[in-house]
C-alpha positions in Angstrom: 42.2 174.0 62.9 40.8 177.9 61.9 39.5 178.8 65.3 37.9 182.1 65.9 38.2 184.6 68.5 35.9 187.4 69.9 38.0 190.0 70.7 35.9 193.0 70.9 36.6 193.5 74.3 40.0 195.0 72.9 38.5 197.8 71.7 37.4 199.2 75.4 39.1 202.5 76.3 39.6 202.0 79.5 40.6 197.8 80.2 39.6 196.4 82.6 40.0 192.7 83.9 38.3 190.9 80.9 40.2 193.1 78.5 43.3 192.2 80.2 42.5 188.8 80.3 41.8 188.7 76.4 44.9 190.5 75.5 47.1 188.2 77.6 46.2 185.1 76.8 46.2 185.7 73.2 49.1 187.3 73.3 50.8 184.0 75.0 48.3 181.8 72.6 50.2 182.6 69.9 53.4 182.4 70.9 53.4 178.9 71.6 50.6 178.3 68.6 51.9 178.5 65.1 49.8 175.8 63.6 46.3 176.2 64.2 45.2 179.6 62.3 43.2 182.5 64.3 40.8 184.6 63.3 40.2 187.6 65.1 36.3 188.9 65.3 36.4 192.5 66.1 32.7 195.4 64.8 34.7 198.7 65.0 35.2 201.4 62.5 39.4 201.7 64.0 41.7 199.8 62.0 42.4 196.9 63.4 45.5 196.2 66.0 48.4 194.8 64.5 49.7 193.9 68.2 48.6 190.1 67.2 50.9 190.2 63.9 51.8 186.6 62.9 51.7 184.2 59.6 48.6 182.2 61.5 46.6 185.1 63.1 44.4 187.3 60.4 41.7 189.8 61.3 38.1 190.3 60.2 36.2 193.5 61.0 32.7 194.4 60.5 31.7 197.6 60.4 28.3 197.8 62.1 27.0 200.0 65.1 27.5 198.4 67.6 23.9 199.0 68.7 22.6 197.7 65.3 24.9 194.7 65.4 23.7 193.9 68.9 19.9 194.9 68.5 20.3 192.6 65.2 21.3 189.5 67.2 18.7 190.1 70.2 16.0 190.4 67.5 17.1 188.0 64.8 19.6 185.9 66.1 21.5 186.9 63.4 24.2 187.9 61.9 25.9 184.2 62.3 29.7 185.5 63.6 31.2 182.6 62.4 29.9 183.2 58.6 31.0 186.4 58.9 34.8 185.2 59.1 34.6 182.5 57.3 34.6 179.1 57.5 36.0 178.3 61.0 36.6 174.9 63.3 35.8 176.5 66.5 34.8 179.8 67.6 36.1 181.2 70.9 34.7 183.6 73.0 37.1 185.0 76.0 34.0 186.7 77.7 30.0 186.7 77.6 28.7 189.0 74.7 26.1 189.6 72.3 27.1 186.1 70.3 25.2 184.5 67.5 27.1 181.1 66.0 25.4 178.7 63.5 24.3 175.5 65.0 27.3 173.6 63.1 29.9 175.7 64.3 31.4 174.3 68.0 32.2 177.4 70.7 34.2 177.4 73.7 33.6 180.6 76.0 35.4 181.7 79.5 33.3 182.5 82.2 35.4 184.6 84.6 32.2 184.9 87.5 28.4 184.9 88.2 28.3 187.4 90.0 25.5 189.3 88.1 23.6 186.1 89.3 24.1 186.3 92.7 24.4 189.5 93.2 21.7 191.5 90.6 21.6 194.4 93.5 25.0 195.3 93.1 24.3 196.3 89.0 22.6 199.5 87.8 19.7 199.2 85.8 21.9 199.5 82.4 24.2 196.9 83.2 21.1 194.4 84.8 19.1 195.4 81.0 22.7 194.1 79.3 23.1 190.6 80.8 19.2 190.4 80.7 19.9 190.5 76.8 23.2 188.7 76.9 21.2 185.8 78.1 24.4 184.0 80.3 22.4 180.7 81.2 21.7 180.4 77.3 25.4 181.4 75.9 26.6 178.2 78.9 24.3 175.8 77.2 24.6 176.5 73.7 28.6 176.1 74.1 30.3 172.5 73.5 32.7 173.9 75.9 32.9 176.5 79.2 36.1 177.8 80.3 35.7 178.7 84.7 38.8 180.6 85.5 38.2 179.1 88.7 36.5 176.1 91.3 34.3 178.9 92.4 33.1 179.9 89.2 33.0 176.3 88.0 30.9 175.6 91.2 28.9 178.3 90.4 28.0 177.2 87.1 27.3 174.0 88.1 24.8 175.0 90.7 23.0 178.2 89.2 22.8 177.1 85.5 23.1 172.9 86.2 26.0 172.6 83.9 27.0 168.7 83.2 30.6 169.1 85.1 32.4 167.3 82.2 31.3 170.5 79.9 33.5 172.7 82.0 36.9 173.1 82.4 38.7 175.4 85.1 41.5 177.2 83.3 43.3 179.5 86.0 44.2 183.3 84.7 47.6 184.7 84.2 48.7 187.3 86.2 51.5 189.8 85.1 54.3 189.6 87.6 57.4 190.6 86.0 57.0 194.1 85.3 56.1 194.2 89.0 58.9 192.5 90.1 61.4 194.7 88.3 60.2 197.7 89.6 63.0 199.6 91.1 62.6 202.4 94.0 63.5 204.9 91.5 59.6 204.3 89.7 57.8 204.2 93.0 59.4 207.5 93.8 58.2 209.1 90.6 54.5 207.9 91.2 54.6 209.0 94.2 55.3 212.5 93.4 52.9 212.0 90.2 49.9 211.4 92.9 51.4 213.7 95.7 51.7 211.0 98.4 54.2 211.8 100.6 53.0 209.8 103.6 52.6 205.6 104.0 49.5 204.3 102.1 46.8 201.9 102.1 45.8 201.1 98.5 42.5 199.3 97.2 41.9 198.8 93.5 38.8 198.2 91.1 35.7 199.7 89.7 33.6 202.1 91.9 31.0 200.3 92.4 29.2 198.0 95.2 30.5 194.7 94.8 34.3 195.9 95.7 32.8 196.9 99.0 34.6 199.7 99.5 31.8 201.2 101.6 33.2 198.8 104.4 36.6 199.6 104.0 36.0 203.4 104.7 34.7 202.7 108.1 37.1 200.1 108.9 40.1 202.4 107.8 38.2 204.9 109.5 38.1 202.9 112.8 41.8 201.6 112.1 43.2 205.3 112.2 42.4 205.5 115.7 45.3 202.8 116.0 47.5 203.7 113.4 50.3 206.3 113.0 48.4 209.4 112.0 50.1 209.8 108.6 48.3 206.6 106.9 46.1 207.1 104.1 44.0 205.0 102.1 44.1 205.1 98.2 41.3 204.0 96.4 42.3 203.1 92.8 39.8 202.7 90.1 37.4 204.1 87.7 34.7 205.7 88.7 31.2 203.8 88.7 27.3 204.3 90.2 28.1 204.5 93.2 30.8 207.0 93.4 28.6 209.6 95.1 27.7 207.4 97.1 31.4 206.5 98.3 32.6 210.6 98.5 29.3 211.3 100.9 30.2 208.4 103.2 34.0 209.4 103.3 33.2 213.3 103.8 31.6 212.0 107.0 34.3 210.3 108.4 36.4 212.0 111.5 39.5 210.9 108.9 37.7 211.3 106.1 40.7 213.8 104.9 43.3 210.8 104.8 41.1 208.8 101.9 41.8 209.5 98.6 39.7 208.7 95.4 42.2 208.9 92.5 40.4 207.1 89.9 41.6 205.5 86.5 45.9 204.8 86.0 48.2 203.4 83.4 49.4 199.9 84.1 53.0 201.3 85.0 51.4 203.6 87.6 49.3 201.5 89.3 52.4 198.6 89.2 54.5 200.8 90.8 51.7 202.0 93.4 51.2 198.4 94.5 54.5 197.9 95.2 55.0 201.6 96.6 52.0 200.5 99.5 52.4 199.2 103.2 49.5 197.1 102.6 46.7 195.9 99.9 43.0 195.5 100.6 40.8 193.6 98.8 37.3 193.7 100.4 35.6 192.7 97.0 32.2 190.5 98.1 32.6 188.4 95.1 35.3 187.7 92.7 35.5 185.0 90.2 39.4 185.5 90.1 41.0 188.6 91.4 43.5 189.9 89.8 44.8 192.5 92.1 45.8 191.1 95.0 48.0 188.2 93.0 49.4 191.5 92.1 50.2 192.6 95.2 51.5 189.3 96.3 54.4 189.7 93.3 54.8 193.3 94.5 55.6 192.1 98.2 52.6 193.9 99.5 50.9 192.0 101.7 47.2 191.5 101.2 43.7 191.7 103.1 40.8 190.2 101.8 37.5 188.8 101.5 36.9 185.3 102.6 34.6 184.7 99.9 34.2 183.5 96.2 37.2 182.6 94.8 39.6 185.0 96.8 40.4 181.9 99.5 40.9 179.5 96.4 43.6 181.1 95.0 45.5 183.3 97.6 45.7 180.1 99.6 48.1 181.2 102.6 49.4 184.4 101.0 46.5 186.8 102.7 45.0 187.6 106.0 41.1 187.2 105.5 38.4 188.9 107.1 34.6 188.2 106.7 33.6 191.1 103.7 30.9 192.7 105.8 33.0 193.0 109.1 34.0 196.6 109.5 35.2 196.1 113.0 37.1 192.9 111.8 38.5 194.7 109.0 40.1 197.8 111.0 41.6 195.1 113.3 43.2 193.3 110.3 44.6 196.4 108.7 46.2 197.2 112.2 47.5 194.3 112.7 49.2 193.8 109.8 50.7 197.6 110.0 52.0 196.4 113.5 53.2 193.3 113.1 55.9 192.8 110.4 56.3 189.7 111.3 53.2 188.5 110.0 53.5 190.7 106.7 56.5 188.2 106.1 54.6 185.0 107.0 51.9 186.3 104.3 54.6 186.6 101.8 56.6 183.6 102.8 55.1 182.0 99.3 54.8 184.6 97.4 56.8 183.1 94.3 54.4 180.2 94.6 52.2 182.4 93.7 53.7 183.9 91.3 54.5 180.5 89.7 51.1 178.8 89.5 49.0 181.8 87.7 51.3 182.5 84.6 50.1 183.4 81.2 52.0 180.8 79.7 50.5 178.1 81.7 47.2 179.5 81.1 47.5 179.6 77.1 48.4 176.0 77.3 45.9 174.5 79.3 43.5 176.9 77.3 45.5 175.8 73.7 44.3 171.8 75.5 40.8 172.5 75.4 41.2 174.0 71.9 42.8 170.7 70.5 40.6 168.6 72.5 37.8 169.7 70.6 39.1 168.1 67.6 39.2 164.4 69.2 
């Protein structure tokens, strides 16, 4: 087969989850995938990556604004991406975007969550105007295919958009674990020095903006200090977003307001070795269609709090120590808790390779590589 693939998510300058996921998967896609031929889609004015260099992968660039290109496909529903690469088999798309495909040409596309659904407060206007023109509930019917990196977002499809259940398929995300695991002490002491943190930490990661919920996790860390050594400090790790201001007004009013530290966007390397450099992870995120992160954690041997909610129970399983997401109170109890009791840090991490076994890239390119050839049939 010639199967195409979206990857303009590449081209972000700051990756986040999506981007990760893209890059990963392809990246194990083609290791294991030397008959099928990939094209890779990408509108950019950069030369293209030669990361994906192989016989079978070839890449086609267009070299449109990406404001024209998109404007282009709102209004006309054109240009037809899979004319512009040529004749393909199947066109893939690793994450909802501004996507035009002739009628004749079969698509699979990965839904990672639907959370702009449920959850349309939590979005500023700009991002609310983008999925309003992405058109989600069309892109899920127009595919032959849906990838749901999860029961939840499966569910979710399902239910919101009434999605035949044989049309999707739930195709679990890789997680990176074996950089983490080979960090040595060595790494975590040079971060540590990097960021100045010379005292036991907290950390939280992701975007700054409401859906992590960290504007319950300031309180409750808040409230949790009054039980905790006095040295703790919570790290918050991620790039800023809308409500940032928000977040640094709430914290400067805090009685430990001085412990909580916003220090915004890291390499991978840094933020590995910060994971496994913590006490404890927190995860407070009101809705996740995967969650990244805390697997992360789990591989680091940081033991985990999180939501119960979404996806987060599905696949942490037994590995984390749940709290509802709005529970400040519950929350600083938890994150006590687990500070004073390392017995029940171990329990958490008791499976830990577990989970480091059942969300592997390689698994995930070959149930995805499955869907692929099952098109065919």
């Amino acid at each position: 087969m010639r199967i195409g693939v979206d990857i303009r998510s590449l081209a972000e300058t700051k990756p986040g989850g999506v981007t990760n996921y893209t890059r990963k998967l392809l990246e194990h896609l083609f290791r294991i995938d030397q008959t099928n031929e990939y094209i890779l889609f990408s509108n950019s004015w950069a030369k293209p990556s030669n990361e994906f260099n192989q016989p079978n992968v070839r890449h086609k660039a267009t070299r449109w604004p990406n404001k024209l290109f998109n404007s282009s496909i709102i209004l006309t529903k054109k240009p037809y991406i899979d004319r512009l690469i040529g004749p393909i088999d199947l066109f893939f798309v690793p994450n909802i975007n501004y996507i035009s495909i002739s009628s004749s040409c079969p698509e699979v596309i990965t839904f990672h969550d639907l959370s702009f659904e449920l959850y349309p407060q939590f979005l500023s206007h700009k991002r609310r105007l983008w999925h309003h023109f992405i058109a989600p509930r069309k892109l899920a019917m127009r595919a032959n295919k849906i990838i749901a990196v999860s029961q939840n977002t499966r569910r979710d499809l399902i239910d919101l958009y009434d999605i035949p259940e044989d049309k999707i398929d739930v195709v679990y995300s890789g997680v990176e674990t074996e950089s983490i695991v080979n960090i040595k002490q060595s790494d975590i002491n040079t971060v540590k020095s990097k960021y100045q943190l010379d005292k036991p930490y907290i950390l939280t990661i992701g975007f700054l903006e409401p859906r992590k919920n960290i504007s319950t996790l300031l309180p409750a860390f808040d409230e949790a200090k009054k039980r905790l050594p006095s040295s703790h400090q919570l790290i918050i790790l991620g790039q800023p977003a809308w409500c940032q201001a928000e977040l640094e007004t709430a914290r400067k009013k805090l009685k430990f307001g001085k412990d909580i530290r916003f220090i915004g966007y890291t390499s991978e390397q840094d933020k590995e070795a910060l994971l496994k450099g913590a006490e404890l992870f927190v995860y407070p995120s009101v809705y996740e269609g995967f969650g990244f992160p805390p697997i992360e954690s789990i591989a680091a041997g940081t033991p985990v709090i999180a939501s119960a909610a979404s996806a987060l129970p599905e696949v942490l399983r037994d590995s984390a120590l749940f709290v509802q997401p709005y529970n400040t109170s519950e929350l600083a109890q938890a994150i006590a808790q687990l500070i004073h009791q390392p017995e029940l840090k171990e329990k958490l991490l008791k499976n830990r390779q577990d989970i480091i076994n059942q969300f592997t890239w390689q698994k995930s390119a070959e149930e995805t590589l499955n869907v692929f050839n099952n098109m065919k049939k």
